[in-house]
C-alpha positions in Angstrom: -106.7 -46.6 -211.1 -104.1 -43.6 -211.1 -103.4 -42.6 -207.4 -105.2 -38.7 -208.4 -108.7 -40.8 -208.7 -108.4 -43.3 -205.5 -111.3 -42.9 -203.9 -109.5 -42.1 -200.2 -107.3 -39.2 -201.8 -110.5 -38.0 -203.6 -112.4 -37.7 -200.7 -109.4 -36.2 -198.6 -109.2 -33.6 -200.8 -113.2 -32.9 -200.7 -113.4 -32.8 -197.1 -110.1 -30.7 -197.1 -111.6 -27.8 -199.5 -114.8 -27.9 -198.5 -115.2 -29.1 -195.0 -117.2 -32.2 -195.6 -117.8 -35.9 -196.4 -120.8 -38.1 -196.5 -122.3 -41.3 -198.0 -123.6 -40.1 -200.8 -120.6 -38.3 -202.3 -118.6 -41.7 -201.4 -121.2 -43.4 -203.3 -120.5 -41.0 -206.3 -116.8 -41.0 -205.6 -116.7 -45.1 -205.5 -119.0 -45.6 -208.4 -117.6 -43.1 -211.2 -114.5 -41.4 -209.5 -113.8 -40.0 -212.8 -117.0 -37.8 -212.6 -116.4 -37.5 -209.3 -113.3 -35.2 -209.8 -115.4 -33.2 -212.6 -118.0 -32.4 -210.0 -115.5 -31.6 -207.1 -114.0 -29.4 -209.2 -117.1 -27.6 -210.1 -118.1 -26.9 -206.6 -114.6 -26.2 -205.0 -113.8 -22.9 -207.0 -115.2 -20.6 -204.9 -113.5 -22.4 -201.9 -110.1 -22.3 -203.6 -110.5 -18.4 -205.4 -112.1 -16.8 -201.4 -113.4 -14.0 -202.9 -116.2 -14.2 -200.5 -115.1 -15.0 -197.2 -115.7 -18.8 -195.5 -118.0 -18.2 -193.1 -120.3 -16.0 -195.8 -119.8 -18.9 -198.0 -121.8 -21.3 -196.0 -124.5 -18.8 -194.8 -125.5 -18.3 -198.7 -125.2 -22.4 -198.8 -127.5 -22.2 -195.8 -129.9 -19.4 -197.4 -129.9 -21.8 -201.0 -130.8 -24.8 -198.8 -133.4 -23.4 -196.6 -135.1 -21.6 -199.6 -139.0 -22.6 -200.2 -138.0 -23.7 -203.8 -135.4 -26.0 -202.7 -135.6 -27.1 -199.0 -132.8 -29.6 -199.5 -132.5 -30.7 -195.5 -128.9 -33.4 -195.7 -127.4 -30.1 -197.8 -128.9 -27.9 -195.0 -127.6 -29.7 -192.4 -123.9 -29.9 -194.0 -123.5 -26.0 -194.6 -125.0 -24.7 -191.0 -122.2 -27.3 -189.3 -119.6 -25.7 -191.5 -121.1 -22.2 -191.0 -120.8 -23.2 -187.0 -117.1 -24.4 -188.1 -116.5 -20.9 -189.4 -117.7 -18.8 -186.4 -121.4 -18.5 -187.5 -123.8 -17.6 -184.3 -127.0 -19.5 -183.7 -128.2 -16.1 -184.4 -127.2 -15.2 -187.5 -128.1 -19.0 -188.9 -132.1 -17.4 -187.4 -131.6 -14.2 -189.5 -130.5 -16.0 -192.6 -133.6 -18.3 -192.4 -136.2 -14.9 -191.7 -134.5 -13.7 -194.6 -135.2 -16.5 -197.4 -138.5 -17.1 -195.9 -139.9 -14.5 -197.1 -139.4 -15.7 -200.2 -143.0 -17.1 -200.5 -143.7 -13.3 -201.1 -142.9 -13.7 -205.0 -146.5 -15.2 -205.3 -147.8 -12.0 -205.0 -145.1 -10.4 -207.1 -145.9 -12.7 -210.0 -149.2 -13.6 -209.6 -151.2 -10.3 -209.2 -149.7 -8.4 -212.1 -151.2 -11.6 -214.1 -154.3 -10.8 -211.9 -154.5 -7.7 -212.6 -153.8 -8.1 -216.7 -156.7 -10.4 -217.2 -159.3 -8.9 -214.7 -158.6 -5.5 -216.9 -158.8 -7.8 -219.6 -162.2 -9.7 -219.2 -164.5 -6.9 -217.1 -163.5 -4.4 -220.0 -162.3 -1.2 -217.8 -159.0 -0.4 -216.1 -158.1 -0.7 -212.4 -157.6 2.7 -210.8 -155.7 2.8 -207.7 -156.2 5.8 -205.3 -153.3 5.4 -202.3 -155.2 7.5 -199.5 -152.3 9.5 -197.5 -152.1 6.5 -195.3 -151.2 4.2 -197.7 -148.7 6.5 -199.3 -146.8 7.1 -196.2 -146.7 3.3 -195.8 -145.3 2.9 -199.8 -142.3 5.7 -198.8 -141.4 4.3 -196.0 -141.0 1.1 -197.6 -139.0 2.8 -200.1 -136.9 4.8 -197.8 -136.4 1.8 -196.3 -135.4 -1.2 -198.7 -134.3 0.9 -201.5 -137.0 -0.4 -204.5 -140.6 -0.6 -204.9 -142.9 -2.3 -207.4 -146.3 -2.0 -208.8 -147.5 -5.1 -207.6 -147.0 -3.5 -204.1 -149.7 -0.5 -205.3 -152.2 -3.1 -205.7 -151.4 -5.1 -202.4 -151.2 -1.9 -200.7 -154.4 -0.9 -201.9 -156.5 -3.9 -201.8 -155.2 -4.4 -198.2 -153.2 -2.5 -196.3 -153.2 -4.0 -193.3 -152.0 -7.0 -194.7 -149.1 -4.9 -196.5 -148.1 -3.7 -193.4 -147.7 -7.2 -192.0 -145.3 -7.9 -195.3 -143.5 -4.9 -194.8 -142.8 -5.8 -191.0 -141.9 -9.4 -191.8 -139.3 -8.3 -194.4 -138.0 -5.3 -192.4 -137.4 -7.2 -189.2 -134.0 -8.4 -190.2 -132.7 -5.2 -191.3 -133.3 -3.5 -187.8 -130.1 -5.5 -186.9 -126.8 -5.3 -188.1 -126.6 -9.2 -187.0 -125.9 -9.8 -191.0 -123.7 -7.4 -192.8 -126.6 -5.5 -195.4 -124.0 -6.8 -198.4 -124.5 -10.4 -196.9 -128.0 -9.8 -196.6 -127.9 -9.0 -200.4 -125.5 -11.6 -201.7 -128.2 -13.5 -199.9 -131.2 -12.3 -201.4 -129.3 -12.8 -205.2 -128.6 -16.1 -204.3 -131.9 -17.1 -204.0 -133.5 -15.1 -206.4 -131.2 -16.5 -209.3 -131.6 -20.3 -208.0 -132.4 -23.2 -210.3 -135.4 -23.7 -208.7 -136.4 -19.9 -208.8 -135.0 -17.7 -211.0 -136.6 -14.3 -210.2 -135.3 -12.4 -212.9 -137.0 -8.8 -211.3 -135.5 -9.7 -207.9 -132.2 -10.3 -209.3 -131.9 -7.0 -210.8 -133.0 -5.4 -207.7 -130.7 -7.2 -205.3 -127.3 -6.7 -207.6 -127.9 -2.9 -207.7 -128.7 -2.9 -203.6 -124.9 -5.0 -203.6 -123.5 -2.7 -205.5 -124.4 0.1 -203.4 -123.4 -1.2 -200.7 -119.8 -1.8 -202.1 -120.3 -5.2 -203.7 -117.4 -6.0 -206.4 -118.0 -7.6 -209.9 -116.2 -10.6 -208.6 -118.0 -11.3 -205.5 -121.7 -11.6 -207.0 -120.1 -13.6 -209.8 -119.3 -15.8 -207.1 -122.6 -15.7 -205.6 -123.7 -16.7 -208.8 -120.7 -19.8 -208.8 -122.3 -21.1 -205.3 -126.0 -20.7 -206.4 -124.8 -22.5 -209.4 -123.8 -25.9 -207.7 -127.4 -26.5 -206.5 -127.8 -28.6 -209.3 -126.1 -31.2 -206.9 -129.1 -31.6 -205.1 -130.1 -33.8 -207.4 -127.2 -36.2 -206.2 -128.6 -36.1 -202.4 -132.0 -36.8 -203.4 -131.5 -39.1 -205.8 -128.7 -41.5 -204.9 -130.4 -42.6 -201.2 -133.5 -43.6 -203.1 -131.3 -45.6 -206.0 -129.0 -47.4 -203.4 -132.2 -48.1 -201.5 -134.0 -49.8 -204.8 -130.5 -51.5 -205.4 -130.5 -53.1 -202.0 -134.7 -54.3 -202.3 -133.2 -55.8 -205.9 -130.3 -57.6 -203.9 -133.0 -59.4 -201.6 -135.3 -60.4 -203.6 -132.9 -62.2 -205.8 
């Protein structure tokens, strides 16, 4: 073993870049320390390039972690420490997490144009919608306020608004603050949007032209996109507990 791929340099140089260490990355680094490098490499460039600050960093790590399509809890765990390391409040950790939870949301955005294609589809006749002035004062304020709209929201608006306006307040409530920077918020919102375990190709679009406005570079959403893209590592915190866990029944029942 060359001294680049010793297992206590390896996982120096981790917990140096990224600000952490735990059993199942020594398992990984003790078992294949050759792969180990690949995938510390892989996760360390944004670290290393700081194109988006640290403490930013760790509160899209927090937002990826939390998300209802992922819900990772050891990765969790790891990214609001360092987010604490880096100067994050308890506060802003809470408006991270009322962010992504409205994530559950994209059911409706999804599921009712589908809804709304096949009941057109098998009662023969198209669905008019008729916003009363209500209603429409409800859609431009929405409008006015988050900067997009879609047609799903016509329909939800109009088959009930009193349940809109309960959407509308839940997503508002953490842009009444400037706890988290509205660019954050965004970077935020792309992040889990384009996750592996999402990929909300609509939302996307939406959230990289909000960024944008609000002075977003190239080069920082294509870092967004770098720290969205190491979720895949999850699979390493789920999976290597349960294996080392079989190994070890194996080992006494020889």
């Amino acid at each position: 073993m060359n001294k680049s791929t010793h297992p206590q340099m390896l996982a120096d140089s981790h917990k140096e870049e990224l600000g952490y260490w735990n059993s199942t990355l020594k398992y990984l680094c003790e078992e294949d320390s050759e792969f180990f490098k690949i995938y510390q490499r892989l996760v360390s460039s944004p670290y290393k390039n700081n194109v988006i600050d640290a403490k930013s960093r760790e509160l899209i790590h927090v937002a990826l972690s939390s998300s209802p399509t992922n819900l990772c809890e050891e990765t969790l765990k790891i990214h609001m420490k360092n987010a604490m390391t880096h100067g994050a409040t308890e506060r802003e950790i809470l408006e991270v997490l009322k962010l992504v939870s409205v994530l559950g949301m994209h059911t409706c955005a999804v599921g009712i144009p589908l809804l709304m294609e096949e009941y057109e589809t098998y009662s023969d006749q198209s669905t008019e919608l008729n916003l009363n002035s209500k209603q429409q004062k409800l859609k431009e304020k929405f409008i006015h306020k988050m900067g997009y709209w879609g047609s799903f929201r016509d329909v939800l608006l109009d088959n009930d608004e009193h349940f809109f306006e309960s959407y509308y307040e839940y997503l508002t409530n953490p842009w009444e603050s400037d706890i988290i920077s509205p660019k954050l918020k965004e970077f935020i919102y792309i992040a889990i949007d384009s996750s592996t375990t999402h990929l909300f190709g609509a939302g996307i679009r939406v959230h990289i032209r909000n960024a944008l406005k609000y002075g977003a570079t190239f080069e920082e959403i294509m870092e967004v996109f770098k720290l969205t893209s190491a979720q895949g590592v999850n699979t390493f915190y789920v999976g290597v507990p349960i294996l080392k866990a079989l190994l070890a029944e194996k080992r006494e029942g020889e």
